[in-house]
KEBAMAR-218765 format. One record per atom (N, C-alpha, C, O): residue in one letter; x, y, z. Coordinates in pm, whole numbers, plus 32768, in hexadecimal, padded with zeros to 4 digits. Example, Ala and Ser with C-alpha at 12.3 -4.5 7.8 and 13.67 -1.06 7.14 Angstrom:
% KEBAMAR-218765
{aa a; X 8527; Y 7DC7; Z 830C}
{aa a; X 84CE; Y 7E3E; Z 830C}
{aa a; X 8528; Y 7EB6; Z 830C}
{aa a; X 8590; Y 7EB4; Z 834E}
{aa s; X 8505; Y 7F1F; Z 82C4}
{aa s; X 8557; Y 7F96; Z 82CA}
{aa s; X 850A; Y 8003; Z 8313}
{aa s; X 853D; Y 8072; Z 8324}
//
This chain:
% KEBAMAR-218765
{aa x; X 5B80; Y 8B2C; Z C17D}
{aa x; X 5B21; Y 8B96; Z C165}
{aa x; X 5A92; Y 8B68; Z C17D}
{aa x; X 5A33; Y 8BB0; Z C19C}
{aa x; X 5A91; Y 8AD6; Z C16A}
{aa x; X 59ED; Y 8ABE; Z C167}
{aa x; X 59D9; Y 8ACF; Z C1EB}
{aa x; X 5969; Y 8AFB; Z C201}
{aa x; X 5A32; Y 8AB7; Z C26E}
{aa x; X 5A1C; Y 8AE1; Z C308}
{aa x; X 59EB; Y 8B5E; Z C315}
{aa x; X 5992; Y 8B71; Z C367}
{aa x; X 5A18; Y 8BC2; Z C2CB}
{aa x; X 59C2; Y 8C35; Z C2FE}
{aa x; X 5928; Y 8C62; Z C2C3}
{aa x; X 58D7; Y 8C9F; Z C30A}
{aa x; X 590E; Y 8C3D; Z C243}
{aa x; X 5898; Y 8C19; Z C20B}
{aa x; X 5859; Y 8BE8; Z C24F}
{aa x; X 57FD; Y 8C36; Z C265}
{aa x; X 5847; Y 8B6D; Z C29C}
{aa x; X 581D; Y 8B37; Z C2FF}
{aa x; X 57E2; Y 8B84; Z C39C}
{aa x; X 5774; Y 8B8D; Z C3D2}
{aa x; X 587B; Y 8BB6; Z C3C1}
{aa x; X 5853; Y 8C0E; Z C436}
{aa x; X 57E5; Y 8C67; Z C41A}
{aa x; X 5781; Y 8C68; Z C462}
{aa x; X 57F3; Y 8CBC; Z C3A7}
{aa x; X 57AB; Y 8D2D; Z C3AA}
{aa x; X 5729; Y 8D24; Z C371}
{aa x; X 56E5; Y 8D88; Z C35F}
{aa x; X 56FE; Y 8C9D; Z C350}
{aa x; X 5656; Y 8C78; Z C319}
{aa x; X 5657; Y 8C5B; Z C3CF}
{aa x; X 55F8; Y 8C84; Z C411}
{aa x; X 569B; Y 8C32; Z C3F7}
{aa x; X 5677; Y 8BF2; Z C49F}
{aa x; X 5630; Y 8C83; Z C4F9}
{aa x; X 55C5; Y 8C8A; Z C535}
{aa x; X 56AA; Y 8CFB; Z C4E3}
{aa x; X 5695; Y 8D7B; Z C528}
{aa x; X 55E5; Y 8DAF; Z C4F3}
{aa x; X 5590; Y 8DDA; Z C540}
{aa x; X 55D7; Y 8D9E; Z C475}
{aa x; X 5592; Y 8DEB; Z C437}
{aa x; X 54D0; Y 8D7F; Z C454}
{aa x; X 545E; Y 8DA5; Z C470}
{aa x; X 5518; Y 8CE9; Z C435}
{aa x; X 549C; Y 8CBD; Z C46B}
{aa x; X 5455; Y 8CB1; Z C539}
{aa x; X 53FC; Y 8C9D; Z C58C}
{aa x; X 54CE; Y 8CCC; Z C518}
{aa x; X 54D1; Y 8D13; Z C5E8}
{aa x; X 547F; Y 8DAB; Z C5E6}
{aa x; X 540D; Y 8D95; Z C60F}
{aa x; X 5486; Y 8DE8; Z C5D8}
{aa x; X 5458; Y 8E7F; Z C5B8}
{aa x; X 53C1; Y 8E92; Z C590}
{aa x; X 536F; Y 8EDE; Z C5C2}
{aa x; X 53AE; Y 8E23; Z C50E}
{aa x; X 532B; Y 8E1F; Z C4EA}
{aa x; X 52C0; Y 8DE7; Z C542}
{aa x; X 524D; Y 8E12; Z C54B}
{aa x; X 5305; Y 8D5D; Z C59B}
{aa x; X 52AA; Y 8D3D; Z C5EB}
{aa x; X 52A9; Y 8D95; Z C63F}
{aa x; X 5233; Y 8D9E; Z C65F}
{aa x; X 52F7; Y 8DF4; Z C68B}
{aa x; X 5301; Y 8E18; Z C708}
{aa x; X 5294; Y 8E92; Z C6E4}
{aa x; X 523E; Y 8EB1; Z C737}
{aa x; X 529C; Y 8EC7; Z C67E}
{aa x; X 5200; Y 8F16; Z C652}
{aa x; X 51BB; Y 8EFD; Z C64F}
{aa x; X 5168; Y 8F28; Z C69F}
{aa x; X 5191; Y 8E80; Z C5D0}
{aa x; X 5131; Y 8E49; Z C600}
{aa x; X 50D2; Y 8E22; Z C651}
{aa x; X 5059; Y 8E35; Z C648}
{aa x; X 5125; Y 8DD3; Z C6C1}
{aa x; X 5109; Y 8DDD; Z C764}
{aa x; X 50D5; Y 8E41; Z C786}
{aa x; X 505C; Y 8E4E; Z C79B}
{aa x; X 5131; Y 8E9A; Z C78F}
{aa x; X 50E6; Y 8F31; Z C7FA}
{aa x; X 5076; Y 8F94; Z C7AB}
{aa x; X 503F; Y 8FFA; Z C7D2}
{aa x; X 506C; Y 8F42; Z C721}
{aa x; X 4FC6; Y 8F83; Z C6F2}
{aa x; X 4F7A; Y 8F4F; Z C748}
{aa x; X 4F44; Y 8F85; Z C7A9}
{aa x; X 4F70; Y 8EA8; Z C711}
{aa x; X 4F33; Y 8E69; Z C750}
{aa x; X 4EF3; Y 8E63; Z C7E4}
{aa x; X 4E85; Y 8E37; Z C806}
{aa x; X 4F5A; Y 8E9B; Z C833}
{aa x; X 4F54; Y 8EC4; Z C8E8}
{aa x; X 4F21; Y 8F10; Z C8D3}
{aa x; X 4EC1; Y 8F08; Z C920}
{aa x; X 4F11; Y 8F83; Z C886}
{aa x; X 4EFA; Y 9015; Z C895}
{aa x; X 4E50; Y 8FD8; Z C858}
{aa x; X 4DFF; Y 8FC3; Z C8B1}
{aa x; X 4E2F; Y 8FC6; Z C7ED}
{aa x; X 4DDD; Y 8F9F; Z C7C7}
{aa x; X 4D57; Y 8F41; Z C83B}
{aa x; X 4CE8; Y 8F6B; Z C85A}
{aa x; X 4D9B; Y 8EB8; Z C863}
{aa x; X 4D53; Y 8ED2; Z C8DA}
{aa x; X 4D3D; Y 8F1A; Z C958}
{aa x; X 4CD1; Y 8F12; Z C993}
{aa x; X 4D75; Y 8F43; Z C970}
{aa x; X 4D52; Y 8F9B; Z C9F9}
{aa x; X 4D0B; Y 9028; Z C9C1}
{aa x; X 4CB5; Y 905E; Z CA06}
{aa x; X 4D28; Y 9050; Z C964}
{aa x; X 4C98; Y 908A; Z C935}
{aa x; X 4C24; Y 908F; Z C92A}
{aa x; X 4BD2; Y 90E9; Z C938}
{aa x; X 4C1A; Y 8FD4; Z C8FD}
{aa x; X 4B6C; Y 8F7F; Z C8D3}
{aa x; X 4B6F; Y 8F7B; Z C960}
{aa x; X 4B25; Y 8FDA; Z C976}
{aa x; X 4B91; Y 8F4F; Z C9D4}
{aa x; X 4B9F; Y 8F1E; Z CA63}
{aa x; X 4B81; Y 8F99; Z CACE}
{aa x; X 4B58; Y 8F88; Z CB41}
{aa x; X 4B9F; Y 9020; Z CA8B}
{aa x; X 4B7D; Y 9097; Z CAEC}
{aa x; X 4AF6; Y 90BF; Z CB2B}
{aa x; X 4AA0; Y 90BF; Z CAD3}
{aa x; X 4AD0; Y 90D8; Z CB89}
{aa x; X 4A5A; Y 90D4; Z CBB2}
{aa x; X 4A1C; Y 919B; Z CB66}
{aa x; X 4A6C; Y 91F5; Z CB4D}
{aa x; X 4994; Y 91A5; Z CB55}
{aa x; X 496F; Y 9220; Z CAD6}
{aa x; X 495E; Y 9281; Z CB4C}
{aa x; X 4944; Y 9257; Z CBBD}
{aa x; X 496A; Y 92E4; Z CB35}
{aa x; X 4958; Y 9352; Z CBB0}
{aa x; X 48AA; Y 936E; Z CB7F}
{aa x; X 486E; Y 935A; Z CB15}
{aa x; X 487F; Y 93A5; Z CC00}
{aa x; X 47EB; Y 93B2; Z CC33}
{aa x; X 47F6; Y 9450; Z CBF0}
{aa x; X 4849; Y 94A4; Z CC12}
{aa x; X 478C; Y 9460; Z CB8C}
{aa x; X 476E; Y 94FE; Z CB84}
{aa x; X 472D; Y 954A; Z CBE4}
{aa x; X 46D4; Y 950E; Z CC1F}
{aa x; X 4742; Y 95C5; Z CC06}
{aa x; X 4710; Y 9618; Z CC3E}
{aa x; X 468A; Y 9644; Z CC16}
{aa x; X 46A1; Y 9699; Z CBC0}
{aa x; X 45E4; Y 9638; Z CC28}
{aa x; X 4596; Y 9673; Z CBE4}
{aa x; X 45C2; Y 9713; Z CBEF}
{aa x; X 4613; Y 974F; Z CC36}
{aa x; X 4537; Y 974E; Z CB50}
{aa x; X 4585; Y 97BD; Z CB3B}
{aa x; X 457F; Y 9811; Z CB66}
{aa x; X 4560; Y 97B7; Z CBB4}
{aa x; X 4578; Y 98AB; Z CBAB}
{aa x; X 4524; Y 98E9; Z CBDF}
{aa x; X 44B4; Y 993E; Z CB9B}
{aa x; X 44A5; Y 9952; Z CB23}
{aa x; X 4470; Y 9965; Z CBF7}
{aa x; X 43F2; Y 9999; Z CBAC}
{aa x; X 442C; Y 9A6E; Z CBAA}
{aa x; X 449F; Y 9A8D; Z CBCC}
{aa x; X 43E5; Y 9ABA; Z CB8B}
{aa x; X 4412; Y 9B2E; Z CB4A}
{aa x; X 4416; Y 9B85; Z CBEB}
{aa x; X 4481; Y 9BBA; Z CC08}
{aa x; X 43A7; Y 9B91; Z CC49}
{aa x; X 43BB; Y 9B52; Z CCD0}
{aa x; X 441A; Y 9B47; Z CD30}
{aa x; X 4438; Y 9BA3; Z CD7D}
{aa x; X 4451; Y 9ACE; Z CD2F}
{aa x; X 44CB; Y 9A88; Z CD4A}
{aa x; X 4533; Y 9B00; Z CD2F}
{aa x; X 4551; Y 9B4B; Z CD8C}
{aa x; X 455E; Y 9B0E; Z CCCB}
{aa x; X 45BF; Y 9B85; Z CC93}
{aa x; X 45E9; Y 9BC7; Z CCB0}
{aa x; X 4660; Y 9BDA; Z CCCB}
{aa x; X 4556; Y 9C28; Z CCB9}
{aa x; X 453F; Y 9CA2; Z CCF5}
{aa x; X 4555; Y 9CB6; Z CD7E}
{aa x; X 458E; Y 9D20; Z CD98}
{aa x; X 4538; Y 9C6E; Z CDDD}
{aa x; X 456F; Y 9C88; Z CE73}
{aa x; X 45D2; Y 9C87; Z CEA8}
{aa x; X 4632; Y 9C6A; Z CE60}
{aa x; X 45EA; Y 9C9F; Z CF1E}
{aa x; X 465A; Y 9CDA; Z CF4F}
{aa x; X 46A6; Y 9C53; Z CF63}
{aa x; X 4664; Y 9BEC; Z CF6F}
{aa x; X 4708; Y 9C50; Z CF66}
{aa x; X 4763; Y 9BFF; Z CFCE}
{aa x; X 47D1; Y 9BE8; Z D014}
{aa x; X 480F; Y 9B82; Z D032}
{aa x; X 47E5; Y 9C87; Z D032}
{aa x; X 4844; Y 9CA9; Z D08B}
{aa x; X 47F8; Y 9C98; Z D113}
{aa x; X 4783; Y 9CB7; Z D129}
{aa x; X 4858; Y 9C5F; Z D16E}
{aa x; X 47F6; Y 9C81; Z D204}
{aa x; X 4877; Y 9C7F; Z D254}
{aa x; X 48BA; Y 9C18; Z D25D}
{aa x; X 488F; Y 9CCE; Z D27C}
{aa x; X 48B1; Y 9CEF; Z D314}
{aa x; X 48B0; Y 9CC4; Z D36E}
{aa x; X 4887; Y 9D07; Z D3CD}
{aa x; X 48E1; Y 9C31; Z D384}
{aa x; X 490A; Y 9C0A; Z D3CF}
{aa x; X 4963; Y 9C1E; Z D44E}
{aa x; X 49A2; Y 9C87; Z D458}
{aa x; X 496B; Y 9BB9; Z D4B6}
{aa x; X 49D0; Y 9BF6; Z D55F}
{aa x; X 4A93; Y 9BEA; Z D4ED}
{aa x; X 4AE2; Y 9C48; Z D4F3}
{aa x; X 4AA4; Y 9B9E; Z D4BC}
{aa x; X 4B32; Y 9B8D; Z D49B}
{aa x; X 4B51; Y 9BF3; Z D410}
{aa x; X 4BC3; Y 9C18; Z D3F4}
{aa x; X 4AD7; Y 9C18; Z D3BE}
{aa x; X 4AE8; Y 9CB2; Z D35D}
{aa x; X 4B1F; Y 9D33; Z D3CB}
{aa x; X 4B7D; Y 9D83; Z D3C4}
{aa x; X 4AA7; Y 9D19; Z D43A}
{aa x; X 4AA5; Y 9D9E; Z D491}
{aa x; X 4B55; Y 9D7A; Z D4BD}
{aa x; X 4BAC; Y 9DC1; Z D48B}
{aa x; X 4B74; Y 9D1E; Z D50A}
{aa x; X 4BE0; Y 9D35; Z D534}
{aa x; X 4C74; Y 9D7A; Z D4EA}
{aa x; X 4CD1; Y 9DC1; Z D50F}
{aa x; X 4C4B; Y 9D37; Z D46E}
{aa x; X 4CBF; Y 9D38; Z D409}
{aa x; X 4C87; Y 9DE5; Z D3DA}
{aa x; X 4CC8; Y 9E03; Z D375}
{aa x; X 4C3D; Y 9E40; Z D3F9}
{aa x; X 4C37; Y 9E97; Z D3E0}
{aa x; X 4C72; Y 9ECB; Z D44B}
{aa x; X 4CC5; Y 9F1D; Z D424}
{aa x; X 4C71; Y 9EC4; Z D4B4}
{aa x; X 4CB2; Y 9F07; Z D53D}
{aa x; X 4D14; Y 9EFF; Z D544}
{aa x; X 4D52; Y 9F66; Z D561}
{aa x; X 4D5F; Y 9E7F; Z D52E}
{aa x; X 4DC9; Y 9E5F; Z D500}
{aa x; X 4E28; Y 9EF4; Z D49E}
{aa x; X 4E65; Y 9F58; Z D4C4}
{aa x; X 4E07; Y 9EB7; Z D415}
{aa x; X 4E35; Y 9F18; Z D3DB}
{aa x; X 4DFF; Y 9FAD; Z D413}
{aa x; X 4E5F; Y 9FF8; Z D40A}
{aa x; X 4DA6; Y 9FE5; Z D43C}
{aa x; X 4D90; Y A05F; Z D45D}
{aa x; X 4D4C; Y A09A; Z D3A2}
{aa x; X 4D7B; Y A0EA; Z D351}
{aa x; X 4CDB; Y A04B; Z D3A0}
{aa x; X 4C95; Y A0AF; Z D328}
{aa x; X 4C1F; Y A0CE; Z D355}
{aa x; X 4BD5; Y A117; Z D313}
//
């Protein structure tokens, strides 16, 4: 009986490291990620204008479909 006592602190201290570990991985490559660049914000301006344009490949895809 003490053989399987054995095995299963073995399974179980297997498991803990193997978490452990992949905090740890996960953990660095987090600190290691490069920060994304913000967008400044826009002004009220900005917003407000249009920005649909009509482009040659809009126009086509309108001919296309026929609208």
């Amino acid at each position: 009986m003490s053989e399987k006592k054995e095995s299963k602190a073995g399974r179980r201290d297997f498991l803990r490291g193997t978490a452990t570990g992949t905090l740890l991985a996960a953990a660095a490559i987090a600190a290691a990620a490069p920060r994304k660049a913000w967008a400044k914000p826009e002004t009220k301006e900005e917003r407000k204008k249009s920005r649909y344009k009509e482009s040659d490949h809009v126009k086509r895809y309108y001919q296309t479909n026929r609208y």
